[in-house]
C-alpha positions as CSV (number, residue, x, y, z in Angstrom):
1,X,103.1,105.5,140.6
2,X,101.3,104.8,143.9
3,X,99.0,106.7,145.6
4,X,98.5,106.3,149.1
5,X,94.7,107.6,150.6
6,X,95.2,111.0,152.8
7,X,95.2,110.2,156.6
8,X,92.1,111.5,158.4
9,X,92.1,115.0,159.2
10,X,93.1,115.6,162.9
11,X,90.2,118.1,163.4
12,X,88.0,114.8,162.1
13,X,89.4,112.4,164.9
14,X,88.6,115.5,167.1
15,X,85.1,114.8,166.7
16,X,84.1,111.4,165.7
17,X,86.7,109.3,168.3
18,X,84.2,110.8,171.0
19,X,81.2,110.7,169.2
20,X,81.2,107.1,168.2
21,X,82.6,105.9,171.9
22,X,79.9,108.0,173.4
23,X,76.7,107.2,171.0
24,X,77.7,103.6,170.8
25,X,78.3,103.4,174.4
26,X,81.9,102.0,174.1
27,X,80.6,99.5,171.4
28,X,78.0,98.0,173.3
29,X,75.6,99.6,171.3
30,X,76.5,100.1,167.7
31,X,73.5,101.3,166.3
32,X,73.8,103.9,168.8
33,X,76.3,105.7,165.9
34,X,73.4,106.0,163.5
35,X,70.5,106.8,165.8
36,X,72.7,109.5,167.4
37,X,73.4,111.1,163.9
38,X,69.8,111.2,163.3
39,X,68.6,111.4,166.7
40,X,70.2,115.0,166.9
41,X,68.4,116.6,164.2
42,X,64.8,114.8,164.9
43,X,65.0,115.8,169.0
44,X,65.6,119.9,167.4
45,X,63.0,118.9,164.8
46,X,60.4,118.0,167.7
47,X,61.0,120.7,169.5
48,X,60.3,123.1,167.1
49,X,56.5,122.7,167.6
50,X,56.6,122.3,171.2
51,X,58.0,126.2,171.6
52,X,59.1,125.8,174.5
53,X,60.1,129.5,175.5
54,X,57.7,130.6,173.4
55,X,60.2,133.5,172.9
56,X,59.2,136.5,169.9
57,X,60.7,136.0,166.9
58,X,63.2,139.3,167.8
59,X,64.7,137.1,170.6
60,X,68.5,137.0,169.7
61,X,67.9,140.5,168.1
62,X,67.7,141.3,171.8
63,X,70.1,138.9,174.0
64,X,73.2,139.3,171.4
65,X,73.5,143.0,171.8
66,X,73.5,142.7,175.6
67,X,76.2,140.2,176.4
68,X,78.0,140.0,172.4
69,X,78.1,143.6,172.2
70,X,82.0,144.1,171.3
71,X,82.1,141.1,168.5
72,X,78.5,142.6,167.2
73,X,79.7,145.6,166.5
74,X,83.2,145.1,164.9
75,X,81.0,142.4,163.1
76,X,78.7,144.8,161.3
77,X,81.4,147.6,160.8
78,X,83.9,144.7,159.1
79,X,81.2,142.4,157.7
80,X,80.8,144.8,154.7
81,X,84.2,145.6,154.2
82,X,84.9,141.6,154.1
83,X,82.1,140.7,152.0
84,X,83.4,143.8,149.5
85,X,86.7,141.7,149.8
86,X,85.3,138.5,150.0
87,X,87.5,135.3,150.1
88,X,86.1,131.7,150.3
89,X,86.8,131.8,154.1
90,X,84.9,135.3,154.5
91,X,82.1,134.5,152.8
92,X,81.8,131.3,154.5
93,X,82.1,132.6,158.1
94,X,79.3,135.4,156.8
95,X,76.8,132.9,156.1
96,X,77.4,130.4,159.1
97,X,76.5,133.8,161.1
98,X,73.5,135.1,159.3
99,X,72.4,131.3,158.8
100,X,72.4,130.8,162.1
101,X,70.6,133.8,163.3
102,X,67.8,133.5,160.9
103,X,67.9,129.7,161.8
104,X,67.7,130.1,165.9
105,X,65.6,133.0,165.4
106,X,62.4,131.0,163.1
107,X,63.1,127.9,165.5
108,X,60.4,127.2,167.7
109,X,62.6,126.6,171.4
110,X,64.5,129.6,171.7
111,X,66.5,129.4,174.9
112,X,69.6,131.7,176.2
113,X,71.9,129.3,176.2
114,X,71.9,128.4,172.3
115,X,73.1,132.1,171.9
116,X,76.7,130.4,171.8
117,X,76.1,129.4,168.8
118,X,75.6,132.7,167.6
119,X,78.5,134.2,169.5
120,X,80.8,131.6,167.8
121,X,81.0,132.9,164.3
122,X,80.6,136.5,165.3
123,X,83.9,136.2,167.1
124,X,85.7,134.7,163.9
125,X,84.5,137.6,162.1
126,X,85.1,139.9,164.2
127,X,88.6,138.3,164.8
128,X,89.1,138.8,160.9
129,X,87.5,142.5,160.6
130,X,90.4,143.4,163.8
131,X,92.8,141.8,162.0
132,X,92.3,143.3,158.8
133,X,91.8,146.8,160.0
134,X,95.0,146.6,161.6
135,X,96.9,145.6,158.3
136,X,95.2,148.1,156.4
137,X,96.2,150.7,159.5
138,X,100.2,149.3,159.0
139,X,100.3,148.8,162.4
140,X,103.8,147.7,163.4
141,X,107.0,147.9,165.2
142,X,107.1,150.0,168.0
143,X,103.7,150.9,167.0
144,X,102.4,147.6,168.9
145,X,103.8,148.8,172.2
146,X,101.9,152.0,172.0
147,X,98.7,150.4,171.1
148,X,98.6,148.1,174.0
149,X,99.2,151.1,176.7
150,X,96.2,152.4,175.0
151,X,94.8,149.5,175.3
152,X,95.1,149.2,179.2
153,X,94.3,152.8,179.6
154,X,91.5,152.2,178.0
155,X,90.2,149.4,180.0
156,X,91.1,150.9,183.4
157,X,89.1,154.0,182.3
158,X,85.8,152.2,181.5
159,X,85.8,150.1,184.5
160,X,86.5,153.3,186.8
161,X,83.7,155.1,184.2
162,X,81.4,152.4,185.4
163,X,82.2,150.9,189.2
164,X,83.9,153.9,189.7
165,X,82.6,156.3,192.8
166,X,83.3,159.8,193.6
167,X,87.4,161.0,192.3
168,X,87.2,157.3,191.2
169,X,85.3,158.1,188.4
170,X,86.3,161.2,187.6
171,X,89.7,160.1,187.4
172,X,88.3,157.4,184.7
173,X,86.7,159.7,183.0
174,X,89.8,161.9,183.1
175,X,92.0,159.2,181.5
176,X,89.4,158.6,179.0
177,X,89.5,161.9,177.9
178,X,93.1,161.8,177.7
179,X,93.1,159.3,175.6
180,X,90.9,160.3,173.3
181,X,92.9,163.4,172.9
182,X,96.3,161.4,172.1
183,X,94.0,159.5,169.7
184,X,93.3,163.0,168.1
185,X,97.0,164.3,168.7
186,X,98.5,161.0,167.0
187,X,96.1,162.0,163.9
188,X,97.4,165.2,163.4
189,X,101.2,164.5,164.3
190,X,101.7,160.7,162.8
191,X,99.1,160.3,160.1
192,X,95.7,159.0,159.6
193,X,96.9,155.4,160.2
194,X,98.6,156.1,163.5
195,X,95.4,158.4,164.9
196,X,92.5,155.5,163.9
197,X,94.8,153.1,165.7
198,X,94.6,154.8,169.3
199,X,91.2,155.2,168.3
200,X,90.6,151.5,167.3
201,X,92.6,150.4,170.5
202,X,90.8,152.6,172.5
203,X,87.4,151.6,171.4
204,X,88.1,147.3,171.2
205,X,89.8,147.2,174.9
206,X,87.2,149.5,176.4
207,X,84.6,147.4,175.2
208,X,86.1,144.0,175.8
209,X,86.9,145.4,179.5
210,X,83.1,145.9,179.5
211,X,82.4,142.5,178.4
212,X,84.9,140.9,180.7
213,X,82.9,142.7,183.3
214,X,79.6,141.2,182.1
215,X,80.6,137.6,181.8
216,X,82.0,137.7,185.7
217,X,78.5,139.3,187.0
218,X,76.4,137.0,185.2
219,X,78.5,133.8,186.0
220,X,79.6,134.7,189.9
221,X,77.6,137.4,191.0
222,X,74.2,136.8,189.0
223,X,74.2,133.0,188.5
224,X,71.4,132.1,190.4
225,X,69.7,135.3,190.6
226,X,67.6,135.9,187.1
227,X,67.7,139.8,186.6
228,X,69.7,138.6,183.5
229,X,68.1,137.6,180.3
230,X,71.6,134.6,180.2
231,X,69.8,133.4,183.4
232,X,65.8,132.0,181.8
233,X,64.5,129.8,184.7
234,X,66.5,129.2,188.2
235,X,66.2,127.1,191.2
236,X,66.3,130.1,193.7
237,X,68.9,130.2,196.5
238,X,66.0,129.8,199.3
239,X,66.6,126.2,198.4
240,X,70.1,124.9,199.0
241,X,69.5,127.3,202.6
242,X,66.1,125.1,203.1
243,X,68.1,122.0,202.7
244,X,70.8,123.0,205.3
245,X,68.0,123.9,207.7
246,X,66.2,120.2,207.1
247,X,69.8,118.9,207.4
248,X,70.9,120.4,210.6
249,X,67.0,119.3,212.1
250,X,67.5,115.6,210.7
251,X,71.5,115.6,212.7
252,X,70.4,117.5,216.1
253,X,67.4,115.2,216.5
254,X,69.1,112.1,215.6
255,X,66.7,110.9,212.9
256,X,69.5,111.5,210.4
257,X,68.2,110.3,207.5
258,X,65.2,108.8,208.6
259,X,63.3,112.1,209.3
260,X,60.0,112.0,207.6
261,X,60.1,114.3,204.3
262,X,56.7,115.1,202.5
263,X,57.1,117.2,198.9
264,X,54.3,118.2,196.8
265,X,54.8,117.5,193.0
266,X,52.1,119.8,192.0
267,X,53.5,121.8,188.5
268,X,57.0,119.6,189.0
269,X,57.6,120.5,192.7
270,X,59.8,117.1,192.8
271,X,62.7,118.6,191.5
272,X,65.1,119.9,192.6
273,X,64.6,118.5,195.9
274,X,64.2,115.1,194.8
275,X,68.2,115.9,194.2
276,X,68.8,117.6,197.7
277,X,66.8,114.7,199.6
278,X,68.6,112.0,197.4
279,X,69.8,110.8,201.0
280,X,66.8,110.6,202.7
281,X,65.1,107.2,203.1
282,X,61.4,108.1,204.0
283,X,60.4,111.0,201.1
284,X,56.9,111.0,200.3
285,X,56.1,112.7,196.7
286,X,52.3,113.3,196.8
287,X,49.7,116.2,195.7
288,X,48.0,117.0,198.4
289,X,44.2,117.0,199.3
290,X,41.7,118.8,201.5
291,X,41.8,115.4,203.4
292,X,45.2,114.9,203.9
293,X,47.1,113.9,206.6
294,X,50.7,114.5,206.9
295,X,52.9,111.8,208.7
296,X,53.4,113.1,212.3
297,X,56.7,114.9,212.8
298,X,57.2,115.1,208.9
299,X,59.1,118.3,207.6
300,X,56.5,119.3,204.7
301,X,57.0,121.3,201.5
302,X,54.1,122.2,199.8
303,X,53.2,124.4,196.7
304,X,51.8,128.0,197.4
305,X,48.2,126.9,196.3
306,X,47.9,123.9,198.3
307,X,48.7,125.4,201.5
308,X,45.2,125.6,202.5
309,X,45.1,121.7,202.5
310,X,47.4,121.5,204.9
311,X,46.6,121.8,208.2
312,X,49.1,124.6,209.9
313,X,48.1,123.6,213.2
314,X,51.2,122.2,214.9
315,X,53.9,124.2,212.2
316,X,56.1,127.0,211.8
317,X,55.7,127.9,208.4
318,X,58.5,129.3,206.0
319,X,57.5,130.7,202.1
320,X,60.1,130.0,200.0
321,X,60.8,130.7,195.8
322,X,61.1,127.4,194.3
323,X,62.0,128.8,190.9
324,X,62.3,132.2,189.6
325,X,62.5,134.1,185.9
326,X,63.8,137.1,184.4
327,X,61.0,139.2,183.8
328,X,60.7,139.1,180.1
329,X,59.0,143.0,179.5
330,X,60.7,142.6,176.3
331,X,57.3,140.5,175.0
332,X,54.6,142.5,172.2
333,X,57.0,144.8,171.1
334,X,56.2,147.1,168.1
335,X,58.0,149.8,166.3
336,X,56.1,152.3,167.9
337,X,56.9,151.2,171.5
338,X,61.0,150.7,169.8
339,X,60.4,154.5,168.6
340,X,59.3,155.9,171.8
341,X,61.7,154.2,173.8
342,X,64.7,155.6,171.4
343,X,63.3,159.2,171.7
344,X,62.8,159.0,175.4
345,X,65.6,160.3,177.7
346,X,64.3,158.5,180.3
347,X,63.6,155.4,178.5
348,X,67.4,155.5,177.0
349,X,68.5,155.9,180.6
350,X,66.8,153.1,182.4
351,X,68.1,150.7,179.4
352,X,71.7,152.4,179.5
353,X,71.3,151.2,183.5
354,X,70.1,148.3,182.8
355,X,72.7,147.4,180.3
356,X,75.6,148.4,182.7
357,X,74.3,147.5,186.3
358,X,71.3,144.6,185.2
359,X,68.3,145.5,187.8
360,X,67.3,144.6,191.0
361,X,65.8,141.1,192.0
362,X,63.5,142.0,194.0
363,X,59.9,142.9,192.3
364,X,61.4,141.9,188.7
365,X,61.7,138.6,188.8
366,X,58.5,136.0,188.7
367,X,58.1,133.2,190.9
368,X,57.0,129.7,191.4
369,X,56.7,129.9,195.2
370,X,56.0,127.1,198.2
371,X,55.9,127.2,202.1
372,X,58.2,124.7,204.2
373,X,56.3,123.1,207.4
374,X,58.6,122.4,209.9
375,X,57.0,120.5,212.8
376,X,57.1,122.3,216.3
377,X,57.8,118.7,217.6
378,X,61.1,119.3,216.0
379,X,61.3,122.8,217.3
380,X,64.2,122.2,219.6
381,X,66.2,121.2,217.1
382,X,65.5,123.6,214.2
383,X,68.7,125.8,214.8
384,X,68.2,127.6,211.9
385,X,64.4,128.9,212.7
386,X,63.8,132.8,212.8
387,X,63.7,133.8,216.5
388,X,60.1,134.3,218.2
389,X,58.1,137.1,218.5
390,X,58.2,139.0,222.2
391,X,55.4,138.5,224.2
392,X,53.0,140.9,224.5
């Protein structure tokens, strides 16, 4: 007999047909496919002595209960039950997620954004934990049906509960209690199966509708603005509005492009501008001395603690955030401080806000900041300047 050599897995050509056309740059370099294999591991490898971050070793203990909440918790209510009824694809999916925990958490560079590869197999598992409690509830039929008004009930009534004002959120927290008491009334009228089913339903969508909420503030209303621990270091808004202003001076004054640009690279001022004033033809990147002297009717942006090189005679001056942070108060904790905080009222409250509504920018957020020098020679031009003082 003749056997014929399985074809390559599909989920295989998934990944290598990129990989190799990337890393060998379309076969121009084909030591590019072993140098990328390698090259992978040894950049992670480097990086975990450089620490960038510089993050406690509690890190993901911390950002995974704050935006991974819902698959967290059906995680560690299923994970025992599955490990109990372990199958090859069970225990697998329960060490990628505690490998990868304990893996991220000793690396050196912890950053927010490799938290997705935490969030990955928690979903699968808790994906399998749903599923299973669900067969082992015998939920069926018409049973579905009920489950998924619950569901949307459930949902509404958490998002009422929480952005809710005045009858708003009293009528949420009406309907929650409404359905909790069906949840209760199922129990005693259809069974134990049918009861922790509302009560499963109930539970899942008002937490998903919670993390649905979460993912929208932090990606629209929160992107640029780092009162979120997702958001670590951010080019602050003042920026793209400093490049409008420098854009609308450079068009009303007809230099266009050739207005005079001076930025101070002091601690990597460069960037981002170096991106907004891509354009521009005469950008000077210096670090600036107590003897320097500015190009006449340059716009200059300098770093806070070089302003006093700088000669304001002749300016308007405008302070600026370059780049702002999330205000890690999470650093040097001990149990003690975790024990106080749990037996506080307060403490529980100002975290309970904090986990709903995130916190306000301003005062909680630190700062690499600058000042813009806009020539008055330009004056007539600069549209966007804040009006003058009265006189006297």
């Amino acid at each position: 007999s003749v056997h014929c050599a399985p074809a390559v897995p599909p989920s295989a050509a998934f990944f290598f047909v990129p990989f190799v056309l990337l890393f060998t740059t379309f076969f121009t370099n084909l030591n590019g496919f072993w140098s990328g294999i390698w090259g992978s591991l040894d950049y992670w490898l480097g990086q975990h002595d450089v620490k960038r971050g510089n993050q406690p070793l509690y890190y993901y203990a911390l950002m995974t209960p704050l935006y991974e909440f819902l698959p967290l918790l059906l995680a560690l209510g299923g994970g025992a039950w599955l490990l109990l009824r372990a199958t090859s694809f069970r225990l697998w999916l329960l060490f990628w997620c505690a490998g990868i925990f304990v893996g991220l958490s000793i690396a050196g560079e912890k950053m927010p954004w490799l938290e997705v590869h935490i969030a990955l197999p928690l979903a699968l598992i808790a994906a399998v934990a749903l599923a299973a409690a669900f067969d082992a509830l015998k939920v069926e039929g018409r049973r579905w049906q009920t489950l998924a008004v619950v569901g949307a009930g459930s949902a509404i009534a958490t998002l009422l509960l929480v952005d809710g004002d005045g009858a708003l959120s009293i009528l949420g927290a009406l309907l929650a209690v409404g359905l909790i008491g069906y949840g209760a009334f199922a129990f005693t009228r259809e069974g134990r199966n049918a009861g922790a089913g509302v009560l499963l339903s109930f539970a899942v969508c008002a937490l998903l509708a919670l993390t649905v909420r979460a993912g929208i503030v932090v990606s629209f209303e929160n992107d640029d603005t780092p009162v979120e621990m997702m958001v670590y270091t951010q080019t602050s808004p003042d920026i793209p509005r400093l490049r409008d202003r420098i854009d609308t001076i450079a068009k009303e004054s007809g230099l266009g492009y050739n207005l005079p640009i001076v930025v101070d690279t002091t601690d990597g001022y460069a960037w981002p501008w170096a991106w907004y004033l891509r354009d521009y033809h005469d950008v000077a990147y210096v670090v600036p001395t107590s003897d320097y002297n500015p190009p006449p009717g340059a716009v200059l942006l300098i770093e806070r603690s070089n302003i006093g090189n700088v000669s304001s005679a002749g300016y308007t001056q405008t302070p600026y955030k370059l780049r702002w942070w999330f205000n890690e108060t999470y650093r040097d904790l001990t149990l003690s401080k975790v024990a106080s905080t749990l037996t506080s009222w307060d403490d529980l409250k100002s975290l309970g806000n904090f986990f709903l509504h995130r916190r306000p920018a301003e005062g909680n957020t630190g700062s690499a900041d600058g000042v813009a020098f806009f020539p008055d020679s330009l004056a007539a031009f600069d549209v966007s300047r804040e009006p003058p003082a009265p006189p006297p």
